[in-house]
N, C-alpha and C positions, 0 to 999 in steps of 0.2 A: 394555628398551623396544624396541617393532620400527623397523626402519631405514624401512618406508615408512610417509608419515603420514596419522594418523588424527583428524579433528576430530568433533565435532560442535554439533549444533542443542539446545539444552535446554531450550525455553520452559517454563513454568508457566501453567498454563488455569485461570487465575485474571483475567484476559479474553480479550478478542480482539486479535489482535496487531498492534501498532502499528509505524511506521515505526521507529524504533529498533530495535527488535527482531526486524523480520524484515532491516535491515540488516546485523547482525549474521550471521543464519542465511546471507547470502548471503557475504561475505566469507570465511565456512568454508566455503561450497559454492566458491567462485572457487578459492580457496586449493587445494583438495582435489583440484579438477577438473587447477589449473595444475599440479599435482605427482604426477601421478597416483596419488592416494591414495583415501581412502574416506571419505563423509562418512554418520554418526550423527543420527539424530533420535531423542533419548531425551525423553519428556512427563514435568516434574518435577511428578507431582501428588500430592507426599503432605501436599499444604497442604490438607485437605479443607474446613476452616472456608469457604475462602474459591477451592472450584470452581465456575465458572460452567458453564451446561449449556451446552452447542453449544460451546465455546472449540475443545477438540481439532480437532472439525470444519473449525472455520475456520483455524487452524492448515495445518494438513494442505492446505484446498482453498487456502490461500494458497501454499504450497510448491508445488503443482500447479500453479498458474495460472501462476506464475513461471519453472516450468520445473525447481524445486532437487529433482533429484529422488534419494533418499537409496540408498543400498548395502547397506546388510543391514539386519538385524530380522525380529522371528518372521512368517511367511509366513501368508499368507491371501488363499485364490482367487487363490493364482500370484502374489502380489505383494506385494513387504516392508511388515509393519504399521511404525510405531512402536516402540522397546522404551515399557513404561512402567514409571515407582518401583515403583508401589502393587504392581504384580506381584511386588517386591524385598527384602519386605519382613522376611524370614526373614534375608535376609543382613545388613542393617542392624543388625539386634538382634545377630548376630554378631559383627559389629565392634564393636559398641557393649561387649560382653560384655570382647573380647579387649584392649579398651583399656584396663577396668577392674582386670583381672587383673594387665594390665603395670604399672599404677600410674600411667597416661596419664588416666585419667578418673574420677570418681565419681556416687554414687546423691545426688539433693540432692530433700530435701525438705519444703522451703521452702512456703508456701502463698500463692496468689495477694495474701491478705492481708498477708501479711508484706511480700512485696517489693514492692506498692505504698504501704507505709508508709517504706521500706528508699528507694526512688526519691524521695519527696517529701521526706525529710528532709537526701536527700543536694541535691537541689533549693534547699531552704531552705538550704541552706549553702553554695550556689554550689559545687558542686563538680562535676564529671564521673558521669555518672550509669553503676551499671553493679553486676553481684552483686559483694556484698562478702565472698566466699568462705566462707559460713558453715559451709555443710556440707562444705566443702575435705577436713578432717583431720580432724573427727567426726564421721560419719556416722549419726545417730538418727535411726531411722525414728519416722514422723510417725504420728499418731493411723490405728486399724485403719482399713483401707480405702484409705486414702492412697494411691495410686503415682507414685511419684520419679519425676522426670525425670532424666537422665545429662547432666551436664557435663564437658566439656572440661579436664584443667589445664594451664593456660599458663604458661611459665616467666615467673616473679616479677621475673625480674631479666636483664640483655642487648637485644640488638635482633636482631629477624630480617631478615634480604636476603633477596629474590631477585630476579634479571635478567628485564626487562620488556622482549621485544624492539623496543617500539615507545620505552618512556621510557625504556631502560638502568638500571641497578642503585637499586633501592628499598629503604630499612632502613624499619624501623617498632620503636618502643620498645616490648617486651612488658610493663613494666608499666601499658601505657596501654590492655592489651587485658586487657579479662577471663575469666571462666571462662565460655564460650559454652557454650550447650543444643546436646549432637547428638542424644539421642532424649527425642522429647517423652512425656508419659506416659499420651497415647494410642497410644504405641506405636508412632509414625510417626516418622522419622528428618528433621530439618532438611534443610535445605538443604546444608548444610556437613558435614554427616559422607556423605547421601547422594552428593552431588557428588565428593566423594574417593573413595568405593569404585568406584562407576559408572565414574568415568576412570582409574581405574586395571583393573578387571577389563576392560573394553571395549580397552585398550591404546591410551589416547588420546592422542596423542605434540604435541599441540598446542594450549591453551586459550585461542581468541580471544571474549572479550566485551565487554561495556558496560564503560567507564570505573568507573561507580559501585562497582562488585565489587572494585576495587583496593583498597578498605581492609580488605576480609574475604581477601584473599590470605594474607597472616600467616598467619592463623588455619591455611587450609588446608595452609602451607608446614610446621606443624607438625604438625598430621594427619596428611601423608603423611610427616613424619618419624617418628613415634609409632605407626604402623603399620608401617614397615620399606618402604615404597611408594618406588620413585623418582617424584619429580613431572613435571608436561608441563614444557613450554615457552609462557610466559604471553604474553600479547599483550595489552592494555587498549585497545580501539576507543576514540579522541575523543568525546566527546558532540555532539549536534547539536541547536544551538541555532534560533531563531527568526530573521529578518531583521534582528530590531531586538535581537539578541543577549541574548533572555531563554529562558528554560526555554523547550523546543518544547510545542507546545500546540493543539487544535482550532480557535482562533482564527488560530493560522499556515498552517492547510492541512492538520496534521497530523491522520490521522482511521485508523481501523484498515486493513490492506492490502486486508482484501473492500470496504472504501468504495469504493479505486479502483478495484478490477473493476469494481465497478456504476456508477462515473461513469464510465465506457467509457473507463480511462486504456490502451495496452497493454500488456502483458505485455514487451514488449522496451524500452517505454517507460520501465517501472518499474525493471526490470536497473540498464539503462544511467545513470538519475538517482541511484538507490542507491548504485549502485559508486563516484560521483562522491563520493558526504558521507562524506571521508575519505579518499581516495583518488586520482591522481590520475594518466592516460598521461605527461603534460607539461605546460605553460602553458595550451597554446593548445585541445587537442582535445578535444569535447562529445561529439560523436556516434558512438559504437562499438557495432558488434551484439555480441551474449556472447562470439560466438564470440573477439571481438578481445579483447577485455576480459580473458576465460580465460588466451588467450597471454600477457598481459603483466602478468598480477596478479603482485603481489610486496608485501610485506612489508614490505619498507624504503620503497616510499611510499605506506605511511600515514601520514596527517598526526598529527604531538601534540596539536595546537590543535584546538579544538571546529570541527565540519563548519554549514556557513550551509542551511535548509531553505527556499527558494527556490518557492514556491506558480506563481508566474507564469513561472519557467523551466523547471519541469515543463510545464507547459502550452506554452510553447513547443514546447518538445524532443517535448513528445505530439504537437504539431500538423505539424510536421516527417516523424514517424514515420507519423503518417497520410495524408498528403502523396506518402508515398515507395511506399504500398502499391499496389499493381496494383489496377485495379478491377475486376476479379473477385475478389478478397479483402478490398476495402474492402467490396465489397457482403456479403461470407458476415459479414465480423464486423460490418455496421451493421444490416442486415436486425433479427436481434431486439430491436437499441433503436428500431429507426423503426417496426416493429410496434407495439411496446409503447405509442409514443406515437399514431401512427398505425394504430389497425387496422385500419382499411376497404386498409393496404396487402397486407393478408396476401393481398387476393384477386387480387391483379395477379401476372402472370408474371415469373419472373427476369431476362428480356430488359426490360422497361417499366421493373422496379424498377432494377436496373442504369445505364439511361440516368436517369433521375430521379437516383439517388444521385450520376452522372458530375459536375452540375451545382453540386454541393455538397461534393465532397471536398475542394476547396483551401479551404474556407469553416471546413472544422470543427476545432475544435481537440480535444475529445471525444467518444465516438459518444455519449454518454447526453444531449447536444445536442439528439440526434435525438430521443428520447421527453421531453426535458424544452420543447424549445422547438419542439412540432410545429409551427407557422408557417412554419419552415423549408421545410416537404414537403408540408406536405397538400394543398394547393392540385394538387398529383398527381394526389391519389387520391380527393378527395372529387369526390362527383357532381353535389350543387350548392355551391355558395361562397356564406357567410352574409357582408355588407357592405353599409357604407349605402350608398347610390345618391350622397349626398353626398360619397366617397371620390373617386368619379369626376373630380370637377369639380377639377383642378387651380389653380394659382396661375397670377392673368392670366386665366382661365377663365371662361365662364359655362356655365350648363345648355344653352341653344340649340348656344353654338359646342363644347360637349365630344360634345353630341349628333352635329350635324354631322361631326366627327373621326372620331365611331365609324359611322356610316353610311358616309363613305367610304372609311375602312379594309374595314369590311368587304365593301365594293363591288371594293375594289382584291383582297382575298383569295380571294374566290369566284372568281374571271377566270383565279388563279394556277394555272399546269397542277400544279408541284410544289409542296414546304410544307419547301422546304428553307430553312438559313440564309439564305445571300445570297443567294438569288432573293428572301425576306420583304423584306430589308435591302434592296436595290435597288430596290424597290416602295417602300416605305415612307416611307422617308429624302428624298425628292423631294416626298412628299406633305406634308409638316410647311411648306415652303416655298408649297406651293401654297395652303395652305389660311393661310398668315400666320400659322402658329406657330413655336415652337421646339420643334427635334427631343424635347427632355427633354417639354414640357409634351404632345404628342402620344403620344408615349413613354408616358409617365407615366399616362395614361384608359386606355389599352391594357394594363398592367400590371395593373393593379386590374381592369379588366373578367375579365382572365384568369385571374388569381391571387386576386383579394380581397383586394390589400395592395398598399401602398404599394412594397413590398421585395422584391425576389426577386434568383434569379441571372439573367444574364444576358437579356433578355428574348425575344428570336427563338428563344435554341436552348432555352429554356423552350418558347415555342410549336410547338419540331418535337419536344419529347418529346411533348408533348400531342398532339399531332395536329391536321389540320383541321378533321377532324369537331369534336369536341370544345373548338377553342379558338374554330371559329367561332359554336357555338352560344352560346358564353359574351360572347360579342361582343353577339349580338341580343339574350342575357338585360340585356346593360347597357343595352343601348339601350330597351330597355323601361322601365327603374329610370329613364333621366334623362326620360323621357314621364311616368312618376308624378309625378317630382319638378317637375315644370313646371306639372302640375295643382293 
């Protein structure tokens, strides 16, 4: 085996890849990255029953978006594909051959009907369900046409070890495993026989996965002994439960990793939450870019106990992460969710939209905020503002005195040479006293004439994004609306 280490990525595109599983992928990227090693992305698809179209894709643009980007594999326009199984598949029936020769495996040809009669009975008798080695040591081939599947044999009698650098030395009793399918008899090799050859031809000096794979370890530890393979070095990631510590699930948050591209989570946002479920610098620290993460990834702390998936301190930590962006980069990465939700934005210039998004970066905690809760913005970019006249009229209010408020605001703003903050603020602020309001309910008719809502950021350096042009005409549009309303 080679002295420097080689992991990799092995999903199956049997869906889209969910948070378990591309934490996973990332733990071998950290790993690969902190050791200077190589990290592998091999696509186990030779489950064909059950390939979903687009999976690879998403796969792949998930590993992209993240940043994991992998080391070899066959080239295409300059740039390492995937390996994939199905391409493999000459060498599987290989091994499958070479293990039958050795007296490691046999042809079993059982027929679906049989070994659902064979499960149900063993069922009915409470007993552990599992092939009762029929075809072990007599091999009779089945009616013309039939093609056998190839089984595995497992020793009858003993326990198999091996060292799990996270849980330390694991036995399992081989009579409680049975004789597993490695080529099925369409011809495509399991999971478990293809899995052994792949890490072993690839020279993969490290197998870090899902917890759940721990009980099929056995299995494999005898495969690569039945081959003459020396095995990796296994690792079993913790599982990562719910809040409320049940199975993770789309009701906790958990949703495939393109969701969170598209709910504008970031890409450093994601790293850094990931690297956490399992993992951990010390007690106290949340916030690390990759780069710190890289340096101090290690092995020995990963946790044994299941990782907590925390919905609301992602969102935190996103909100943080967006917070901390320049805003010349909050604007390149909100621009297309504030499009999407806004598009009368597209037509405004990168300076306008810039100050507009200034107003709202400490506000957000995802950009897909911006296309889902346009309210946030639009009042920007739209040219007239749809709201009842009866918005106007705050609490303590009537129509005459809201009207009044807005004629001499706007009396006060026309006079103003500049339309800066505290020139507004200094005008303003004096006026609420004169006129026997309170600053909020003055405040308040002004926001809405401006904006069309109750709610905005700030409201003056709302009105020096807008302008004067523009915020004054929306001034006499209200004042119009409380003259309807009066009639």
């Amino acid at each position: 085996m080679t002295d420097k280490v080689r992991v990799r990525y092995a999903p199956s595109p049997t869906g889209y890849p969910h948070v378990g599983n591309i934490r996973t992928a990332l733990f071998n990227w950290l790993f690969a990255r902190n050791q200077g090693g190589s990290f592998i992305v091999r696509i186990e698809d030779t489950d064909q029953a059950r390939y979903v179209e687009g999976a690879v894709e998403a796969i792949l643009d998930g590993l992209r978006w993240l940043g994991m980007d992998w080391d070899e594999g066959p080239e295409k326009n300059g740039a390492f594909g995937p390996y994939f199984q199905s391409q493999r598949l000459d060498r599987y029936r290989a091994a499958a051959e070479k293990l039958i020769a050795g007296g490691h495996a046999y042809r079993c040809y059982c027929s679906s009907a049989r070994l659902d009669q064979m499960r149900a009975a063993q069922e009915a008798a409470k007993i552990p369900t599992g092939y009762d080695r029929h075809c072990r040591d007599k091999c009779e081939p089945g009616p013309e046409g039939v093609t056998p599947v190839v089984r595995f044999k497992m020793p009858l009698e003993g326990r198999t070890y091996f060292n799990d650098l996270i849980r330390g030395e694991v036995a399992f009793e081989n009579a409680l495993l049975d004789d597993f399918v490695l080529l099925k008899s369409d011809g495509f090799p399991t999971y478990h026989l293809a899995n052994i050859v792949d890490d072993h031809d690839m020279a993969i000096t490290h197998v870090m996965r899902a917890e759940e794979w721990l009980s099929s370890t056995p299995k494999h530890v005898q495969l690569y002994k039945a081959m003459g393979y020396e095995p990796p070095v296994f690792a079993h990631l913790p599982m990562i439960l719910g809040p409320d510590r049940s199975k993770l699930s789309k009701r906790h948050g958990a949703v495939s990793i393109i969701d969170y591209k598209n709910q504008g989570y970031l890409p450093e946002t994601m790293v850094n939450f990931l690297a956490l479920l399992g993992w951990s610098l010390d007690a106290t620290t949340e916030i690390m870019d990759v780069k710190k993460v890289i340096e101090n990834f290690s092995l020995d702390r990963i946790s044994k106990t299941a990782a907590i998936f925390n919905i609301e301190k992602l969102d935190w930590m996103n909100g943080s992460y967006i917070r901390a962006l320049s805003l010349d980069e909050f604007t390149d990465r909100a621009r297309p969710f504030l499009e999407a939700g806004v598009p009368e934005a597209a037509a405004y210039d990168r300076d306008y939209v810039k100050s507009a998004l200034a107003l709202i970066q400490e506000r957000v905690k995802k950009l897909g905020e911006l296309r889902d809760q346009p309210e946030l913005t639009r009042f920007f970019f739209y040219q007239n503002l749809e709201y009842h006249a009866a918005d106007l009229v705050g609490k303590g209010m009537n129509t005459a005195l809201t009207r009044q408020a807005l004629q001499a605001t706007l009396d006060r703003l026309e006079k103003l040479e500049g339309f800066g903050i505290e020139a507004m603020e200094n005008d303003l602020r004096p006026l609420a006293a004169e006129l026997g309001l309170k600053p909020g309910q003055l405040f308040g008719c002004i926001r809405v004439a401006v904006t069309g809502q109750s709610v905005s950021p700030p409201l003056f350096q709302t009105m020096a994004v807008l302008g004067k042009d523009r915020a004054l005409a929306r001034i006499r549009e209200a004042i119009r609306k409380t003259r309807e309303l009066a009639e």
